[in-house]
C-alpha positions as CSV (number, residue, x, y, z in Angstrom):
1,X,0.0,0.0,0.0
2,X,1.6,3.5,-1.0
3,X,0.5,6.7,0.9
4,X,-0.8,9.5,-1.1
5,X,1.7,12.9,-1.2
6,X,0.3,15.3,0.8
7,X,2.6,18.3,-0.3
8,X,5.7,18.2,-2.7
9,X,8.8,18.7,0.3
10,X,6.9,15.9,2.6
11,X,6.8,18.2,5.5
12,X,2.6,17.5,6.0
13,X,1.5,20.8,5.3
14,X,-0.8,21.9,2.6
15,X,0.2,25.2,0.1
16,X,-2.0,28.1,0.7
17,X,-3.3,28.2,-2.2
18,X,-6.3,25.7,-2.1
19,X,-7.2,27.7,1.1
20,X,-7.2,31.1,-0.6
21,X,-9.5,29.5,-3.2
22,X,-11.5,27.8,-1.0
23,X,-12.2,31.1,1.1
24,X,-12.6,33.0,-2.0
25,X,-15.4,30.7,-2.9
26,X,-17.1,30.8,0.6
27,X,-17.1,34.3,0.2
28,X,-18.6,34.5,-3.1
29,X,-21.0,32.1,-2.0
30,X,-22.4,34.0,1.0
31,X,-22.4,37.1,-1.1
32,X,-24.4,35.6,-4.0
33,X,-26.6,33.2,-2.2
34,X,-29.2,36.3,-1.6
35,X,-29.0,36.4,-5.7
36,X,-29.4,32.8,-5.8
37,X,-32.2,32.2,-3.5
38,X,-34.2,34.2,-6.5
39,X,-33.8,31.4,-8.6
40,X,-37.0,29.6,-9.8
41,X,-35.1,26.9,-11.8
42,X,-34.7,23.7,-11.2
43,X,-30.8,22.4,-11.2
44,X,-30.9,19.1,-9.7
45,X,-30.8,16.8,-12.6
46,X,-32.2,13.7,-10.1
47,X,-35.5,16.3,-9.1
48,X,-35.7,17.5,-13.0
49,X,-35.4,13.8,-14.4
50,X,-38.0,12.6,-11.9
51,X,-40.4,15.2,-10.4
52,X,-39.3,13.7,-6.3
53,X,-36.3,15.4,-4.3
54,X,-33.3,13.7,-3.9
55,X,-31.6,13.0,-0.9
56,X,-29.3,16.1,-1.4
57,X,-31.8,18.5,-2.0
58,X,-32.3,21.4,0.6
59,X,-28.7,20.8,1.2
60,X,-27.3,24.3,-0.4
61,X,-30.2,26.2,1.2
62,X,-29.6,24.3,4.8
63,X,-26.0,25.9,4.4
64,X,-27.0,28.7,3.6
65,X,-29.2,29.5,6.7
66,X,-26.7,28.1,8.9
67,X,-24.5,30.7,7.6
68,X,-26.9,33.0,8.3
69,X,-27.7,32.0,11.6
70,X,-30.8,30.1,11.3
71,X,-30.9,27.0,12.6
72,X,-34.6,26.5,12.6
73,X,-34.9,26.7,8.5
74,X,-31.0,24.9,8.3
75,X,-32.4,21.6,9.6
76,X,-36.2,22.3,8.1
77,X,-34.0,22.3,4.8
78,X,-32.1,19.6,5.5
79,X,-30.8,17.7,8.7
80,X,-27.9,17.5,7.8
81,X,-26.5,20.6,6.9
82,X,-24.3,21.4,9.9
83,X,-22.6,18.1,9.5
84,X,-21.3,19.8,6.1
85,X,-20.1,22.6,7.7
86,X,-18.3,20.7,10.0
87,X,-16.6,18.5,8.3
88,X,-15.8,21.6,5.6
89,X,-14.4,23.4,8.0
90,X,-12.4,20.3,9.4
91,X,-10.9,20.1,5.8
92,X,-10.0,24.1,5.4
93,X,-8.5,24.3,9.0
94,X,-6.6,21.0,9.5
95,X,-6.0,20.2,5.5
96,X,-3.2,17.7,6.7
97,X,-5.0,15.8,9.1
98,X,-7.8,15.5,6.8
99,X,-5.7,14.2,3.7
100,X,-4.4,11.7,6.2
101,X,-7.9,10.3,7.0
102,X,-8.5,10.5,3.7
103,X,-5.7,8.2,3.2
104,X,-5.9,5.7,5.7
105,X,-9.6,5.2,4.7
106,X,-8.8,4.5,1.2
107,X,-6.3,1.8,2.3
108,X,-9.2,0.5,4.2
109,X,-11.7,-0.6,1.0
């Protein structure tokens, strides 16, 4: 079993460049989410195809109020939506650990 490169030197750190862009997209997330909300078309190809939710949908909009600081309409949305956040932060603050997990749970299957 080989372990996956984490960085190019092998010191276990992560360049700061897939953390600028994944703060840059957060940001232009909770700034364009208001713009989004707007949005009468349906993009999930599982709802469009079928006329039912999927298991993901609300997931976006859950987000989205956590963000905004309601809970109430987060897990109405979907109950799962803080578990995202969690585990997205996990990944964007310990990007080493994470890779690591990732790892070893791939070596697992």
């Amino acid at each position: 079993m080989s372990a996956i490169a984490i960085d190019g030197d092998g010191d276990g750190t992560v360049p700061m460049a897939p953390r600028r862009a994944a703060a840059i997209g957060l940001l232009a997330y909770v700034l364009l989410s208001p713009l989004l909300a707007r949005n009468t078309v349906v993009l999930c190809p599982f709802r469009r195809l079928t006329g039912h939710a999927c298991p993901f949908c609300g997931l976006t909009r859950s987000v989205a109020a956590l963000l905004a600081g309601d809970l109430r309409r987060s897990v109405a949305s979907h109950p799962l939506g803080w578990a995202l956040v969690v585990a997205t932060l996990e990944v964007w603050l310990r990007p080493a650990e994470a890779m690591r997990m990732i790892a070893t749970t791939r070596g697992a299957l």
